[in-house]
C-alpha positions as CSV (number, residue, x, y, z in Angstrom):
1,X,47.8,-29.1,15.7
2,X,49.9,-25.9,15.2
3,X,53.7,-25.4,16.1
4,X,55.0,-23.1,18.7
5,X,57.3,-19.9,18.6
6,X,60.2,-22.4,20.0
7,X,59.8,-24.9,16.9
8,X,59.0,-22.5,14.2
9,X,61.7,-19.8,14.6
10,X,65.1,-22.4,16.2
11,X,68.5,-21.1,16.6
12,X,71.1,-23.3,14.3
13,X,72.5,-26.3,15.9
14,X,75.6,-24.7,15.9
15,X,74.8,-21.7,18.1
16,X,73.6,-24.1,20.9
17,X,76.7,-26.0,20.2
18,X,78.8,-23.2,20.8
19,X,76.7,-22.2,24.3
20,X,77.0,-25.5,25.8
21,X,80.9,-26.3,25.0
22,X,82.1,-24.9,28.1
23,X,79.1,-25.5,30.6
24,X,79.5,-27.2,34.0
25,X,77.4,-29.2,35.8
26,X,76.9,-27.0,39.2
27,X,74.3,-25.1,40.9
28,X,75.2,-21.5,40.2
29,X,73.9,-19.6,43.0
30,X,76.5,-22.0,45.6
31,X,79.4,-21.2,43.6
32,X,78.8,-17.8,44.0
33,X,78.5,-17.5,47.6
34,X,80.7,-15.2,49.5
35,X,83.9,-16.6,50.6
36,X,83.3,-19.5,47.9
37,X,82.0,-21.9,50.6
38,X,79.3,-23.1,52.3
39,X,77.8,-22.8,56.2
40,X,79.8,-25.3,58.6
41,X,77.5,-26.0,61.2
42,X,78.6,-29.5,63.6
43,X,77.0,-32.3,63.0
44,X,74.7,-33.8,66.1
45,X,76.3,-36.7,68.1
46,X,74.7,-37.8,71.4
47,X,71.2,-36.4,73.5
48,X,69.9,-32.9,73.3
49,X,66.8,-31.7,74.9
50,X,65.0,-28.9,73.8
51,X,61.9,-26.7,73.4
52,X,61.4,-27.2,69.6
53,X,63.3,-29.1,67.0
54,X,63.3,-28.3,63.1
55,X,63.8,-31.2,61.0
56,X,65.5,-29.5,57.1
57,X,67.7,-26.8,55.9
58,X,65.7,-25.5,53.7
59,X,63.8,-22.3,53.8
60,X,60.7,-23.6,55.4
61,X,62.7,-24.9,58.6
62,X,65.5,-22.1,58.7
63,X,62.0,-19.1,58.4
64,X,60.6,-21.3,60.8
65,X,63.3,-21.4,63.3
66,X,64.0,-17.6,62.9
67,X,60.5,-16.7,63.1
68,X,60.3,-19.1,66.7
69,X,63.4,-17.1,68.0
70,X,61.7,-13.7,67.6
71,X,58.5,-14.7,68.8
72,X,60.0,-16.1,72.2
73,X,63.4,-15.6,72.4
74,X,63.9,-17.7,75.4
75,X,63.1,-20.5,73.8
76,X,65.6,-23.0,72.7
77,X,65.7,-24.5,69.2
78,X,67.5,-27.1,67.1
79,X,67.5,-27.2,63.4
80,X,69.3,-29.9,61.8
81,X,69.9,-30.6,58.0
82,X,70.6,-33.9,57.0
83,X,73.2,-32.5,54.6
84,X,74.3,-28.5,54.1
85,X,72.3,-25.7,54.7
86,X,70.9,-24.7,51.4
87,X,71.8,-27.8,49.4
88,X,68.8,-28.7,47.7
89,X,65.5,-26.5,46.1
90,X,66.5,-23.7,48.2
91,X,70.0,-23.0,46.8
92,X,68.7,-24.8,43.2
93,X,65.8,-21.9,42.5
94,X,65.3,-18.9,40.4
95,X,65.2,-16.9,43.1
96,X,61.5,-15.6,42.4
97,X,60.5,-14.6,45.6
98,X,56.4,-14.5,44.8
99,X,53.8,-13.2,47.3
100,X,51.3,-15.7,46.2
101,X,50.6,-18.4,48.1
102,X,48.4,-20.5,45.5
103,X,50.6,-20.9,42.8
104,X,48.9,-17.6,41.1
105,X,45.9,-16.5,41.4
106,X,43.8,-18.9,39.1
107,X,44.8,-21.5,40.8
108,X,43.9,-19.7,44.3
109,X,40.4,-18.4,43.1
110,X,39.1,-21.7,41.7
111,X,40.0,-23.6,44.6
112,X,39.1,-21.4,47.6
113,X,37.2,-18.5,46.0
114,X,35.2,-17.3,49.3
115,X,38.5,-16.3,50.8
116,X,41.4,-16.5,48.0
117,X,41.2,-12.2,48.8
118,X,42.3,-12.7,52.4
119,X,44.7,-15.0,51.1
120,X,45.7,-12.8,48.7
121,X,46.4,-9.9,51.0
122,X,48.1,-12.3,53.1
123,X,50.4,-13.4,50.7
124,X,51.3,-9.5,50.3
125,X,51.6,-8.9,53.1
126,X,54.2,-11.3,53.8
127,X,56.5,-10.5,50.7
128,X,56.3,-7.1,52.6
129,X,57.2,-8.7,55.9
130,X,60.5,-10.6,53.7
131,X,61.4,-7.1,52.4
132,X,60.8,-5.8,55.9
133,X,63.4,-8.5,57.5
134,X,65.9,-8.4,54.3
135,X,66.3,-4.4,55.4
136,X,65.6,-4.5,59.2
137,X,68.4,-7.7,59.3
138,X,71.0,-6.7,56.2
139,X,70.2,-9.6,54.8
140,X,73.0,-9.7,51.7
141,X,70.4,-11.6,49.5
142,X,70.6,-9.6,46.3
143,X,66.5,-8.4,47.0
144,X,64.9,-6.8,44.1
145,X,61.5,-5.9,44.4
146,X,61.0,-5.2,40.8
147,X,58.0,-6.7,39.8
148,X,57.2,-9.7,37.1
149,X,56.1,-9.9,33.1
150,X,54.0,-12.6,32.4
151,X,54.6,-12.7,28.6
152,X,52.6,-14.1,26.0
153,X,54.2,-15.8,23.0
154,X,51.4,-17.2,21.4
155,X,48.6,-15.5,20.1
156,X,45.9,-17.1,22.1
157,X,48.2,-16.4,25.2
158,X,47.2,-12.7,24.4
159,X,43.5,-12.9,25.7
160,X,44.7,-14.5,29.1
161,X,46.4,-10.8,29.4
162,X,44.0,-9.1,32.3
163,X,44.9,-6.1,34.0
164,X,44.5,-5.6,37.6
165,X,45.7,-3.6,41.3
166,X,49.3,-3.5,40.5
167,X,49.2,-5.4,36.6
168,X,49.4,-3.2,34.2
169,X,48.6,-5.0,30.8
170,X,51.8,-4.0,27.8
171,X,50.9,-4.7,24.1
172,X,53.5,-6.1,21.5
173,X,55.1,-2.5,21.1
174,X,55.2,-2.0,25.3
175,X,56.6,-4.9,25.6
176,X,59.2,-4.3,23.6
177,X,60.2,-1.1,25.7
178,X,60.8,-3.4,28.7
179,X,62.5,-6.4,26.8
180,X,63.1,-6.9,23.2
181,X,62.1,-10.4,22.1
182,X,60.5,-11.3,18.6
183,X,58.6,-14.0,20.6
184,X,56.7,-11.2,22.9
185,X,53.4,-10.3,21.7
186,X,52.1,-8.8,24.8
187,X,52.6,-9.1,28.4
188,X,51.5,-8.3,32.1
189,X,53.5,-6.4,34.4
190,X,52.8,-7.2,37.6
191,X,54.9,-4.8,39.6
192,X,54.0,-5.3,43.0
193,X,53.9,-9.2,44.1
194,X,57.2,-10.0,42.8
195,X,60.6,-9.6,43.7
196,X,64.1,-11.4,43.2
197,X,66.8,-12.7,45.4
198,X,69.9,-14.6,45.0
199,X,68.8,-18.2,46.3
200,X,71.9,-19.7,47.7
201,X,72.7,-16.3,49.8
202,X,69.3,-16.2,51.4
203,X,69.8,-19.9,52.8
204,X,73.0,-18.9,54.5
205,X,71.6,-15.1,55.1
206,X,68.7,-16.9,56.9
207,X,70.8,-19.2,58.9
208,X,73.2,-16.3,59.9
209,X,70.8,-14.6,61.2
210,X,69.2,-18.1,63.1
211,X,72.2,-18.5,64.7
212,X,72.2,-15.0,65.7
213,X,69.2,-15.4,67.3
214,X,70.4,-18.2,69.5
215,X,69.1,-21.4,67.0
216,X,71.8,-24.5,67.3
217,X,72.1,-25.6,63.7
218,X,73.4,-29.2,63.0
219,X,74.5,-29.9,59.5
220,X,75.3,-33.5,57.9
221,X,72.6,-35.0,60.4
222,X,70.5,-37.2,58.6
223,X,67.4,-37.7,60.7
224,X,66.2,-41.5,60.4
225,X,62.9,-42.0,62.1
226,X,60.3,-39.9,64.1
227,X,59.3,-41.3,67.8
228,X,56.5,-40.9,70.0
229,X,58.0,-39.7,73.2
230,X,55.8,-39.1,77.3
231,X,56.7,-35.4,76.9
232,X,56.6,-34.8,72.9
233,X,58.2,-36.6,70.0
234,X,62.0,-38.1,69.8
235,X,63.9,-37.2,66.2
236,X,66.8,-39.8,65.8
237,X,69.4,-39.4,63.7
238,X,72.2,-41.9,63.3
239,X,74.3,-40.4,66.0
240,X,72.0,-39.2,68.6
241,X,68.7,-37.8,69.3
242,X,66.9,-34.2,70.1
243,X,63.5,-34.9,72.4
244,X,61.2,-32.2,72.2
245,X,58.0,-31.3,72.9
246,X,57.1,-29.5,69.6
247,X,58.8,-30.6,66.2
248,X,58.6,-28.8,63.1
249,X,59.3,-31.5,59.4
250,X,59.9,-29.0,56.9
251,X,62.0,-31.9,54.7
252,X,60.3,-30.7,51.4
253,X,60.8,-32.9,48.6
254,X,62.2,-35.8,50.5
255,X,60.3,-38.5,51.8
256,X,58.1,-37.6,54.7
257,X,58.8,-38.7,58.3
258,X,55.1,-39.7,58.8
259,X,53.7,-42.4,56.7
260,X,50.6,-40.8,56.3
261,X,52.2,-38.1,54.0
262,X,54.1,-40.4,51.5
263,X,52.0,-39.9,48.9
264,X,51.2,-36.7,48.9
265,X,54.0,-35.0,47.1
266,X,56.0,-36.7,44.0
267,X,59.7,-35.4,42.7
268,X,59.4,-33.9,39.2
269,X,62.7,-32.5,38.1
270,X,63.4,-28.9,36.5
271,X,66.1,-28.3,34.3
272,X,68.1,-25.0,34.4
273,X,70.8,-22.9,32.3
274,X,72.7,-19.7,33.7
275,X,74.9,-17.7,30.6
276,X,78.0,-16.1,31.3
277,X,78.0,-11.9,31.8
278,X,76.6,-10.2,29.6
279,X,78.5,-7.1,28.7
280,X,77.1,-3.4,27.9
281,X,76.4,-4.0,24.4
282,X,74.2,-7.5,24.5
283,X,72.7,-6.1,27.3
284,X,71.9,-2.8,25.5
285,X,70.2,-5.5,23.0
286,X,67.4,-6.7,24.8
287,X,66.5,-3.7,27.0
288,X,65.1,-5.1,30.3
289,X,66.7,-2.1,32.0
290,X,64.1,-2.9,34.7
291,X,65.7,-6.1,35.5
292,X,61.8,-7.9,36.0
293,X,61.2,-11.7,36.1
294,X,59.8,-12.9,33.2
295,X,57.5,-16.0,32.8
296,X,56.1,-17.0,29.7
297,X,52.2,-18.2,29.6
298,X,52.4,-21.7,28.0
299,X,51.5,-24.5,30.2
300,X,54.6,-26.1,29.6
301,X,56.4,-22.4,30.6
302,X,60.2,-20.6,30.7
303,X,61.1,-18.6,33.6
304,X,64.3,-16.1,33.2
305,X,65.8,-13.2,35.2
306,X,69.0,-11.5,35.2
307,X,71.3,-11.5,38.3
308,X,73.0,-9.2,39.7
309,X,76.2,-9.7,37.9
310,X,74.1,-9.3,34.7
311,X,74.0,-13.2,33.7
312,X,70.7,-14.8,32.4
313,X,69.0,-18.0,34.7
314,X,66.6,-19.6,32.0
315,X,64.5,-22.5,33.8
316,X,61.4,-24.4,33.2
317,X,59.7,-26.0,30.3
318,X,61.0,-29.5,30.9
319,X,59.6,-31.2,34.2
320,X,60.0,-35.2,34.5
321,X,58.9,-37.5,36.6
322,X,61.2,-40.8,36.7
323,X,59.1,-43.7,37.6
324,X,59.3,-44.5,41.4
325,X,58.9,-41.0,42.4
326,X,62.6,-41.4,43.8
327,X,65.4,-38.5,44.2
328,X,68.5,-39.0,42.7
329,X,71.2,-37.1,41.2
330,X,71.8,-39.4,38.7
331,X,68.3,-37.5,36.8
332,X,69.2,-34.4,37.2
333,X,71.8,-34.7,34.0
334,X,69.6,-34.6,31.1
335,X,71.6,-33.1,27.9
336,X,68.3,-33.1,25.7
337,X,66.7,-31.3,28.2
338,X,69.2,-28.9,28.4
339,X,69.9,-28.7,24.9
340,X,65.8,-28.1,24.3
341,X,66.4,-25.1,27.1
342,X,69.5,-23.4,24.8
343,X,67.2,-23.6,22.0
344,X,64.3,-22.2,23.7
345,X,66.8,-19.4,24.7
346,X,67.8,-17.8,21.9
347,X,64.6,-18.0,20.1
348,X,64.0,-15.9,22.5
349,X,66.5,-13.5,22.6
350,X,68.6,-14.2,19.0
351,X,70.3,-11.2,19.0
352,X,72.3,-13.1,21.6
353,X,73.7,-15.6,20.0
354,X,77.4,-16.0,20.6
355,X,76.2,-16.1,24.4
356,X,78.0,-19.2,26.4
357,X,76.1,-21.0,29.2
358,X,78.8,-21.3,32.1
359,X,76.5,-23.4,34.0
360,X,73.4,-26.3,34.6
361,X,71.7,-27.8,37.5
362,X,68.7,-29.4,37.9
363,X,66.4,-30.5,41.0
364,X,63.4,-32.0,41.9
365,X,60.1,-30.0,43.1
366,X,57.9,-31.1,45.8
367,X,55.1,-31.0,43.8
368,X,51.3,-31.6,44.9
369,X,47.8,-32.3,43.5
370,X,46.7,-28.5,44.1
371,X,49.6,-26.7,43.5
372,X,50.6,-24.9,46.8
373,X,51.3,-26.2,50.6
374,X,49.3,-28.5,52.7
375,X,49.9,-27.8,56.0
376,X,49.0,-29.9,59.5
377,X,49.5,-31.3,62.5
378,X,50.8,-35.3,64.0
379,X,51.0,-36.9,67.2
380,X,48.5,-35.1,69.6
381,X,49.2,-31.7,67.8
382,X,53.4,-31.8,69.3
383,X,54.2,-32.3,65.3
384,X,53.6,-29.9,63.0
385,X,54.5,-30.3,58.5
386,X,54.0,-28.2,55.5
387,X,55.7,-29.3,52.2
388,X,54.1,-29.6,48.1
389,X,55.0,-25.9,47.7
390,X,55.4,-26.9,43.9
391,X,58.1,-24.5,42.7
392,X,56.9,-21.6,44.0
393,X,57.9,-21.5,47.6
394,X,60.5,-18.9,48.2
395,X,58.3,-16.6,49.4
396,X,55.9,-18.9,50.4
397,X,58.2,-20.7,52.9
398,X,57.8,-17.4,55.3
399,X,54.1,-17.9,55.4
400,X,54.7,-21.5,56.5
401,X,56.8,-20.8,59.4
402,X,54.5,-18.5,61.0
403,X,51.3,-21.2,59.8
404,X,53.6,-24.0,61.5
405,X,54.3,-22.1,64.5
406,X,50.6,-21.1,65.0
407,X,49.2,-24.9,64.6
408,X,51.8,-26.2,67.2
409,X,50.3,-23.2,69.5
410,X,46.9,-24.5,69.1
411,X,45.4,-21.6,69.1
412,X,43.1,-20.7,65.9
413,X,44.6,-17.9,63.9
414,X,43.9,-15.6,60.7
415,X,46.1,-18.6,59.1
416,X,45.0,-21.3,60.9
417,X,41.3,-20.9,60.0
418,X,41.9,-20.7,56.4
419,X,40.6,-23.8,54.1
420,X,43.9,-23.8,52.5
421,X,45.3,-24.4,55.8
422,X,42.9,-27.0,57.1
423,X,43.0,-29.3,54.0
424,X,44.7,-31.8,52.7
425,X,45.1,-32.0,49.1
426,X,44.4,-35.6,47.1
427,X,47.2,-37.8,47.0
428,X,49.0,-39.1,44.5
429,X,48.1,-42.8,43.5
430,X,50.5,-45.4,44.1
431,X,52.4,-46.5,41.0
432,X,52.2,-47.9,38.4
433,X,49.4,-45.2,38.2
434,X,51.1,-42.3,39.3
435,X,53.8,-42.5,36.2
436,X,50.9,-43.2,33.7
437,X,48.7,-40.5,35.5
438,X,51.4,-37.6,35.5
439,X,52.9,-38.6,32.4
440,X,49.6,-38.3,30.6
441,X,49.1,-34.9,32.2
442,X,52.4,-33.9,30.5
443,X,51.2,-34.8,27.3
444,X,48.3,-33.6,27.7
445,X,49.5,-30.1,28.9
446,X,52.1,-30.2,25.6
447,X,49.0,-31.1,23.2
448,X,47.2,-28.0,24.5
449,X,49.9,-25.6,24.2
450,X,49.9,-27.2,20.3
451,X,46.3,-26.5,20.2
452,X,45.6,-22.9,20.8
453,X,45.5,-23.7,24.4
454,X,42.3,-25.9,24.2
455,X,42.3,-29.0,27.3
456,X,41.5,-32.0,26.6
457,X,38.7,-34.4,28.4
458,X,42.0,-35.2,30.6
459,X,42.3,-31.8,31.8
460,X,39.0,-30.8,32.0
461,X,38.3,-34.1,34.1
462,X,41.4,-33.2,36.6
463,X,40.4,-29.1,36.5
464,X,36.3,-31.0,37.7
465,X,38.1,-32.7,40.3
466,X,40.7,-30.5,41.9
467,X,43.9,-31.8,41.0
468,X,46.6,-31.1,38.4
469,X,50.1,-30.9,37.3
470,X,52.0,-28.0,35.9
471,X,55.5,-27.2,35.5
């Protein structure tokens, strides 16, 4: 077993001292919304009936409600958030807005192979269609469609470089043009299927513009059961109820209104840093003058950007699962995790050091067995779901609202016909399995990023039968 970059070259304990004295446990992206607050939206109290009813504030149901409105207009629609709009994963994010849809494109092409280049062109197609609706809309999100580096930090990391249409492959010294690290020893630059936004503005951009459109948005409505109704379904909350004929769950990493969906998705929580400004001269020290997102290509991975007051988001690495699967807030402080993320950091970048974090947040991912969304259809075909979007769903969330809309149509579709669409991913087993299962994975994933990348019979065995579990 061999040491990585992160435990051979660390920062002194006193540098990461210094960078978390100050830092506050809050989700960066909602303290920097406009104004300095939130959406108020009404909460629901007594009987509304209506044509379709979206059940979470997130960015599947608020894409799905805006994408309703502009397909009929006439329509009426209710979207209701059990607490703020934005609250959870889609205010918590790093803002990389990906077009894929599989959780990149190995995962894509070993899973559905015969048509992961339709899906592929339609996951372009609709990061063109967000870009399209960020203009068309003036949608203040902070978009910036400047591409990805997939870096390589490790030298076995270096033959997973490929170039492609759009990736343009950078060795150690081109690397260093874009962003000077002494971690990087190559890197991919994917400049067309990646862009950036400020998290916390889209949610409130995109229920601006719901509202706009005519949606009724209810926040602080906690939505308790799902009911079978003559006409539709009945969503009951605990002071009213909306009866629809069509209802949209886009509740993400919370437990699922159907039964049948419990187990398909587990919490694992994902640790986050933001630094304070950096000013002309530490910025001048590390290049990136073309403001990509980075990921490295470890199994056990960073994720960083710059926003657009020049601070640095640095993610990843560290996803638990707490036994239970359950969602609390009490797990998302973590010091060593956040103390393993400031190390991580300026390894990467030492020429920062002095650098204060102002902020950390963590939050759990709805992650599933393949990686990406499962989509389908309840009760006769009047209830429609997606959700397991594994950390990679803020661009992905657009394609869902248009998938959900075209299930609860019933008519087949380009999306609608696709295998990823049609089936279900394994579920989880129930614990005590599911702790020993993932948490084995983990270990497993950490050995092999020890180990030149090699898998072990674990992984191999999961990578035979379809399943996974990836940071």
């Amino acid at each position: 077993m061999t040491s990585t970059v992160f435990e051979r070259n660390p920062p002194a304990a006193s540098t990461i001292d210094h960078a978390l004295q100050a830092t506050r446990r809050s989700v960066f992206w909602l303290d920097d919304l406009p104004g300095g607050g939130r959406s108020r939206h009404p909460s629901l109290h007594g009987h509304v009936d209506t044509d379709l009813v979206v059940v979470g504030g997130g960015y599947t149901g608020l894409w799905t409600a805006v994408l309703a409105k502009q397909r009929e207009p006439d329509r009426r629609v209710v979207l209701l958030e059990a607490k703020s709009i934005g609250w959870a994963a889609s205010g918590r994010n790093g803002g990389f807005c990906e077009a894929s849809l599989t959780h990149g494109d190995e995962n894509g092409r070993s899973r559905w192979p015969e048509e992961f280049d339709q899906v592929k062109a339609l996951g372009l197609a609709n990061l063109d269609g967000i870009e399209s609706m960020v203009s068309a809309h003036g949608l203040d999100v902070d978009f910036e469609r400047n591409g990805s580096l997939d870096v390589a930090v490790e030298p076995h990391q270096v033959e997973w470089l490929e170039p492609g249409d759009g990736v343009t492959v950078l060795d150690s010294a081109a690397m260093h043009d874009q962003v000077r690290s002494p971690t990087y020893l190559g890197g991919a630059w994917h400049r067309r299927t990646s862009a950036l936004v400020h998290p916390g503005k889209l949610a409130l951009e995109l229920a601006r513009l719901a509202v706009e459109l005519g949606v009724e948005v209810f926040e602080h409505t906690l939505v308790k059961s799902l009911d079978s109704a003559a006409d539709g379904a009945t969503v009951v909350t605990a002071h009213g109820r909306v009866t629809a004929p069509r209802v949209i769950l886009a509740t993400g990493v919370f437990p699922s209104l159907l039964a049948r969906n419990r187990l398909m998705t587990v919490p694992v929580y994902d640790y986050v840093l933001m630094t304070e400004p950096l000013d002309a001269e530490q910025l001048a020290s590390i290049g990136w003058s073309n403001r990509q997102g980075i990921g490295d290509m470890a199994n056990q991975f960073h994720y960083y950007r710059l926003s657009a007051d020049n601070r640095i988001l640095f993610g990843g690495y560290d996803a638990v699962y707490h036994y239970g699967g359950r969602v609390r807030p009490a797990y998302e402080e973590r010091p060593s995790s956040y103390r393993q993320l400031a190390s991580h950091f300026f390894t990467t970048f030492p020429q920062l050091e002095g650098l204060r974090f102002s902020h950390r947040w963590s939050g759990p991912i709805d992650t599933s067995t393949r990686f990406c969304a499962f989509f389908g259809t309840a009760r006769a075909g009047s209830v429609a779901y997606a959700s397991g979007f594994t950390g990679l769903g803020v661009g992905a969330t657009r394609f869902a609202g248009d998938t959900l809309l075209d299930l609860l149509d019933g008519v087949p579709t380009e999306r609608t016909e696709l295998r990823m669409v049609r089936e279900r991913p394994l579920p989880f087993p129930p614990e005590p399995a599911a702790a020993l299962g993932i948490n084995a994975t983990r270990w497993s994933l950490d050995r092999a990023d020890h180990d030149g990348g090699r898998r072990n019979v674990l992984l191999k065995t999961l990578d035979a039968l379809g399943l996974g579990f990836d940071s």
